[in-house]
VEXDREN-2710 file (C-alpha; in Angstrom, 1 decimal):
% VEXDREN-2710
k/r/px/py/pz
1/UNK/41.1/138.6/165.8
2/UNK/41.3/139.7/162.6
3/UNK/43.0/142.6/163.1
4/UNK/45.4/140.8/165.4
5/UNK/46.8/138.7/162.3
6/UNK/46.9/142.1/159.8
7/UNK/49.1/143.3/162.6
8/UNK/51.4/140.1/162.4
9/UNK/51.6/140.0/158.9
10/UNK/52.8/143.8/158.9
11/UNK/55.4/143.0/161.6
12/UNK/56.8/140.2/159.5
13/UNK/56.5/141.9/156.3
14/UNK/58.3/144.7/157.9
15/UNK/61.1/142.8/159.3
16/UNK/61.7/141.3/156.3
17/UNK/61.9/144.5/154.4
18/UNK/64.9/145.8/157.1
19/UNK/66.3/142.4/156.9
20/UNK/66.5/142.6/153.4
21/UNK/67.6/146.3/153.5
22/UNK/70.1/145.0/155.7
23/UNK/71.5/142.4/153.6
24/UNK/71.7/144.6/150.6
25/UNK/73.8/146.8/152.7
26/UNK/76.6/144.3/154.1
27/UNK/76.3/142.9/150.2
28/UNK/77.4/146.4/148.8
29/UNK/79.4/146.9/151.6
30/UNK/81.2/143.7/150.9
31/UNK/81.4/144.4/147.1
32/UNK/83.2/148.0/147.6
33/UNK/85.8/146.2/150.3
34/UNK/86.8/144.1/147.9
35/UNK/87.0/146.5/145.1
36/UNK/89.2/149.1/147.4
37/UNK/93.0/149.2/146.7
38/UNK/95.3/147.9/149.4
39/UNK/99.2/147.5/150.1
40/UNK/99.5/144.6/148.3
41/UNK/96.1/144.1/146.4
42/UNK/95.5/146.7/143.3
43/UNK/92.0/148.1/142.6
44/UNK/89.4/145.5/140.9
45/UNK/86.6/146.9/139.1
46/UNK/86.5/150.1/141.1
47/UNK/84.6/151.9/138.2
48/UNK/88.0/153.7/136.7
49/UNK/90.2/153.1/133.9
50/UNK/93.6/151.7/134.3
51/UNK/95.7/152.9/131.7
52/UNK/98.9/150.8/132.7
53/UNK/102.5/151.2/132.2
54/UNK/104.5/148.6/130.3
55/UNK/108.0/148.3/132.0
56/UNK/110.5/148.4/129.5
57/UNK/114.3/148.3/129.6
58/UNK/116.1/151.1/128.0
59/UNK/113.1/153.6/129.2
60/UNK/111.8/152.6/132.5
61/UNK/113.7/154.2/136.0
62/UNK/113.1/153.1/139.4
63/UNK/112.6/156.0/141.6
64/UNK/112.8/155.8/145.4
65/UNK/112.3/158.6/147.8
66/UNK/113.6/159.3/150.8
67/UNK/114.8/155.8/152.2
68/UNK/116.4/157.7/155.3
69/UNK/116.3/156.4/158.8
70/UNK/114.3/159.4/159.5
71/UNK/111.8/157.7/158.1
72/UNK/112.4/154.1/158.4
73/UNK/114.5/153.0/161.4
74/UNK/113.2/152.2/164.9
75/UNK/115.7/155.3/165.8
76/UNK/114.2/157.3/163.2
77/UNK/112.1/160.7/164.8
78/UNK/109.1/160.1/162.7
79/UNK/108.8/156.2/163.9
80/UNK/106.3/157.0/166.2
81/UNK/103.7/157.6/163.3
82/UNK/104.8/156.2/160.5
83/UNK/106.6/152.7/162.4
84/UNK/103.1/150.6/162.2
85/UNK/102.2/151.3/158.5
86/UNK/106.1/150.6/157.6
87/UNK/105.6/147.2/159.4
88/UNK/102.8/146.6/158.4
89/UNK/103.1/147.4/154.6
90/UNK/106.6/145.4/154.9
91/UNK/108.2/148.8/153.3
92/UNK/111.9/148.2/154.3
93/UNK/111.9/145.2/152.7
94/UNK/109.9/145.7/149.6
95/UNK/112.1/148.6/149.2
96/UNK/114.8/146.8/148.8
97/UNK/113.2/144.4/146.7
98/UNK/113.0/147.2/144.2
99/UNK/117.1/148.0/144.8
100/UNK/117.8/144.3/144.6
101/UNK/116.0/144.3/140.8
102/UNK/118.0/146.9/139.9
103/UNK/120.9/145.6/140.9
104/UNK/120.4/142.5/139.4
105/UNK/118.9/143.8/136.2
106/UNK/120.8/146.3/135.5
107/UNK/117.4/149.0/135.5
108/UNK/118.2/152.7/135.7
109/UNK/117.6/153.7/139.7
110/UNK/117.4/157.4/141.0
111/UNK/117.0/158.2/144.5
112/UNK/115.5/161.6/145.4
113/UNK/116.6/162.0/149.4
114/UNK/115.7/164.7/151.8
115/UNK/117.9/166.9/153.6
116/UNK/117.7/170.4/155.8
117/UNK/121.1/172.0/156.2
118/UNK/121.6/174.6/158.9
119/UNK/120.5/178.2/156.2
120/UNK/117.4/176.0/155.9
121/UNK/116.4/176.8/159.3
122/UNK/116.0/180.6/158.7
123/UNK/113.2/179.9/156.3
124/UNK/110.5/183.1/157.1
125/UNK/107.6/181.0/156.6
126/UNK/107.3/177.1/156.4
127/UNK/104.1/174.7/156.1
128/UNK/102.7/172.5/158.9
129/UNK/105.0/169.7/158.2
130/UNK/107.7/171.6/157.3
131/UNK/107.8/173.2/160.8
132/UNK/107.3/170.3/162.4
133/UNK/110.1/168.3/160.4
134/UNK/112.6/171.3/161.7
135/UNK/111.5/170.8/165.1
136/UNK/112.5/167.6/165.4
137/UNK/115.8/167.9/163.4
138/UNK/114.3/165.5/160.6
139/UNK/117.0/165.3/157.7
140/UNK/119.4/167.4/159.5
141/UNK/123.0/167.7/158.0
142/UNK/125.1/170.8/159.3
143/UNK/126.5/171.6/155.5
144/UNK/126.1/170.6/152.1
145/UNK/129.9/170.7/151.3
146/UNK/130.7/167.8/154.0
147/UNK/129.2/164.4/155.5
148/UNK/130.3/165.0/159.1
149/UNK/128.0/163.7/161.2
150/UNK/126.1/162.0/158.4
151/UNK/127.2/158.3/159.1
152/UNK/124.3/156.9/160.8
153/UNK/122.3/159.9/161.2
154/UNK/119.1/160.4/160.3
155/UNK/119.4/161.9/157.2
156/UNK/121.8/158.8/156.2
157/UNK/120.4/155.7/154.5
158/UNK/118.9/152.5/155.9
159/UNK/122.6/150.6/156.1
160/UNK/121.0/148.0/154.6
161/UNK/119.8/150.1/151.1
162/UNK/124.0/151.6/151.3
163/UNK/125.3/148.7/148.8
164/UNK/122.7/149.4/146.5
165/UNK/123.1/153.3/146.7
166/UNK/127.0/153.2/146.9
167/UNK/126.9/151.2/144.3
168/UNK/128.9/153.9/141.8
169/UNK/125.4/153.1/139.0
170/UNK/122.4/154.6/141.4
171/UNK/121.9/158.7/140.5
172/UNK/121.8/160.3/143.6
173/UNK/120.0/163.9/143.2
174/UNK/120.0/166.5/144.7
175/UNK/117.7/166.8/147.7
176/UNK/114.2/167.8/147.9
177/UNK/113.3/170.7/150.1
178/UNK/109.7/170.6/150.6
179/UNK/107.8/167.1/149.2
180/UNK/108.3/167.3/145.6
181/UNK/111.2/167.4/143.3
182/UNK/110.4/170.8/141.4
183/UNK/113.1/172.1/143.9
184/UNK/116.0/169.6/143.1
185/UNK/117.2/167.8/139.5
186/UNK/115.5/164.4/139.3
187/UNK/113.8/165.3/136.2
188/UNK/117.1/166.7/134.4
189/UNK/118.8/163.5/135.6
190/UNK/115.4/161.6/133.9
191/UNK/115.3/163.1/131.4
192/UNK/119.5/162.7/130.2
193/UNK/119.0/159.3/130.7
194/UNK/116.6/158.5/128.2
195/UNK/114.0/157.9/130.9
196/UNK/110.1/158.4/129.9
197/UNK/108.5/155.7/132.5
198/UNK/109.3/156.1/136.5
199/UNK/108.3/153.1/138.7
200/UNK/107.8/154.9/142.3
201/UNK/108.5/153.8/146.0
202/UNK/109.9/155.3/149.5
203/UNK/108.9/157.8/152.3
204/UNK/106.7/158.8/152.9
205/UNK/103.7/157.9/151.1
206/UNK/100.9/161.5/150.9
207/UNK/104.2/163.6/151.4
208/UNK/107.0/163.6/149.0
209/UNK/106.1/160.2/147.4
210/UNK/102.6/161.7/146.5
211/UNK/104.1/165.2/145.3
212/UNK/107.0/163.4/143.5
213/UNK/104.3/161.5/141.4
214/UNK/102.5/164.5/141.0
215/UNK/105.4/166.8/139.6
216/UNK/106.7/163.3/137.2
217/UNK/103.4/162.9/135.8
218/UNK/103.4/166.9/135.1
219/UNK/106.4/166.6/133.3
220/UNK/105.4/164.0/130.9
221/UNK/106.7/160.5/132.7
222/UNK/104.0/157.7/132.9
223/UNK/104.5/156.3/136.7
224/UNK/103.6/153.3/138.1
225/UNK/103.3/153.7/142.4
226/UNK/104.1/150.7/144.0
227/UNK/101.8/150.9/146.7
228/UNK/103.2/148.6/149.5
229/UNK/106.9/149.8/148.7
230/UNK/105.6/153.4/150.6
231/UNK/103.8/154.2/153.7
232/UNK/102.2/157.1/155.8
233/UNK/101.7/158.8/159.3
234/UNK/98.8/157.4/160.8
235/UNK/97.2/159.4/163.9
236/UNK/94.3/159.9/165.9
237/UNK/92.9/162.3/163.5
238/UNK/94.9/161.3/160.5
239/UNK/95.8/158.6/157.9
240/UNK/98.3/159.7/155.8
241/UNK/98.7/156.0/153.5
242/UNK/95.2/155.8/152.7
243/UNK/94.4/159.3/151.5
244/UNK/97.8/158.8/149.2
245/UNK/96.3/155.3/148.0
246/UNK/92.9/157.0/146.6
247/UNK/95.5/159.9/144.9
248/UNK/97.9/156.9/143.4
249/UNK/94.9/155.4/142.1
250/UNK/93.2/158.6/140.6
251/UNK/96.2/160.2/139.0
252/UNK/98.9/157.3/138.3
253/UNK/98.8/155.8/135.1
254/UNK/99.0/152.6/137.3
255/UNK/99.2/151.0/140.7
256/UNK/100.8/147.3/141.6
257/UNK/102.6/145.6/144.5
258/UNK/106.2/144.9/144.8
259/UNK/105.7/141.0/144.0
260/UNK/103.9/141.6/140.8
261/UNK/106.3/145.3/140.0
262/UNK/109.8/143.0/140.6
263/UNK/108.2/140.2/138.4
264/UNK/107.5/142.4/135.5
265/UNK/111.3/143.9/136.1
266/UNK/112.4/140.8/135.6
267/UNK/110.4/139.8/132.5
268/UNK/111.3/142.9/130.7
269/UNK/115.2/142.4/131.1
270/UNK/115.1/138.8/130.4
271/UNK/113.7/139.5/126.6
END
């Protein structure tokens, strides 16, 4: 009889240890959820520093890669992968949030866009993605010397961003042939503006919006990544958005939203 209550006290001491084994777990489970950085919600005491970036007028550009119906129309050939995280991130149209506060404000605004002409597609040796974007004709334009065929196309703009671009203030560069901008003049054009901080958006997000923040911070720009103004493939095997947001987070001097990024915008160009 004895031995029968040991035994029950060692099955209840026991399930109370793996109950409150597994308590501690869902507890730090919980704790690191809401520390991780999403679309709209930055990192909270996720054990790094965040050195910030003070948007200023005079010094501070918006920078927006690739907003191309490539990547963000229905039509575009990449929607297939990228279409959910667009939607879901609401990227159009925190996109052109960020053209609308230039606009308004008067702030600096580059865009870096992304075209293969027809010599391009006698490279001798390309990268995964770089294959795959000339088999499907991503960014195609036959020339650089003309636009014909260029209305609508994929290479062209959203139509909605085209008052923003055409706007004769918004710096056009030269495109980007791979992901990042060593290969085109966005950091001439930067840097003969006066430009030292970069606020960063557009396509798509571990790509050429990853490498674009890599090559600026390189250079010597502070940049800020507006995390739910970009977005990524997601696959089966594959989620391009969140190994960007753990890069953003790690190497920009900071990460925001778009509500919080236009707010400051505003604040520094009402001083």
């Amino acid at each position: 009889m004895r031995q029968t209550s040991i035994n029950s006290v060692r099955g209840v001491v026991a399930t109370l240890t793996v109950l409150t084994c597994l308590t501690t777990s869902l507890a730090s489970a919980a704790d690191a959820e809401s520390r991780r950085a999403t679309a709209k919600s930055p990192p909270v005491n996720d054990g790094l520093p965040m050195p910030g970036l003070s948007i200023t007028a005079g010094d501070t550009a918006i920078v927006i890669t690739d907003p191309q119906n490539d990547f963000l129309s229905p039509d575009g050939v990449t929607w297939g992968v990228v279409g959910k995280n667009v939607a879901e991130n609401r990227t159009v149209e925190n996109l052109e949030a960020l053209f609308r506060v230039a606009d308004q404000t008067g702030m600096p605004l580059f865009v870096s866009p992304h075209y293969y002409f027809r010599h391009d597609h006698e490279w001798k040796f390309e990268g995964t993605l770089e294959t795959l974007m000339h088999q499907i004709g991503m960014f195609d334009r036959p020339t650089a010397l003309n636009l014909d065929g260029f209305e609508g196309s994929g290479a062209d703009w959203l139509e909605r961003y085209k008052p923003y671009i055409d706007n004769g203030k918004t710096v056009v560069t030269s495109p980007h042939k791979v992901y990042g901008p060593e290969s085109n003049d966005l950091v001439l054009q930067l840097r003969k503006a006066g430009i030292s901080k970069v606020v960063l958006g557009g396509m798509s997000s571990n790509l050429c919006t990853e490498s674009h923040m890599r090559e600026l911070i390189e250079q010597g720009f502070e940049v800020l990544v507006v995390t739910d103004a970009t977005a990524g493939a997601i696959t089966e095997h594959y989620d391009g958005y969140a190994a960007s947001l753990i890069n953003f987070r790690m190497i920009a001097s900071a990460v925001d939203n778009t509500e919080n990024t236009v707010r400051a915008i505003e604040t520094a160009y009402s001083r």
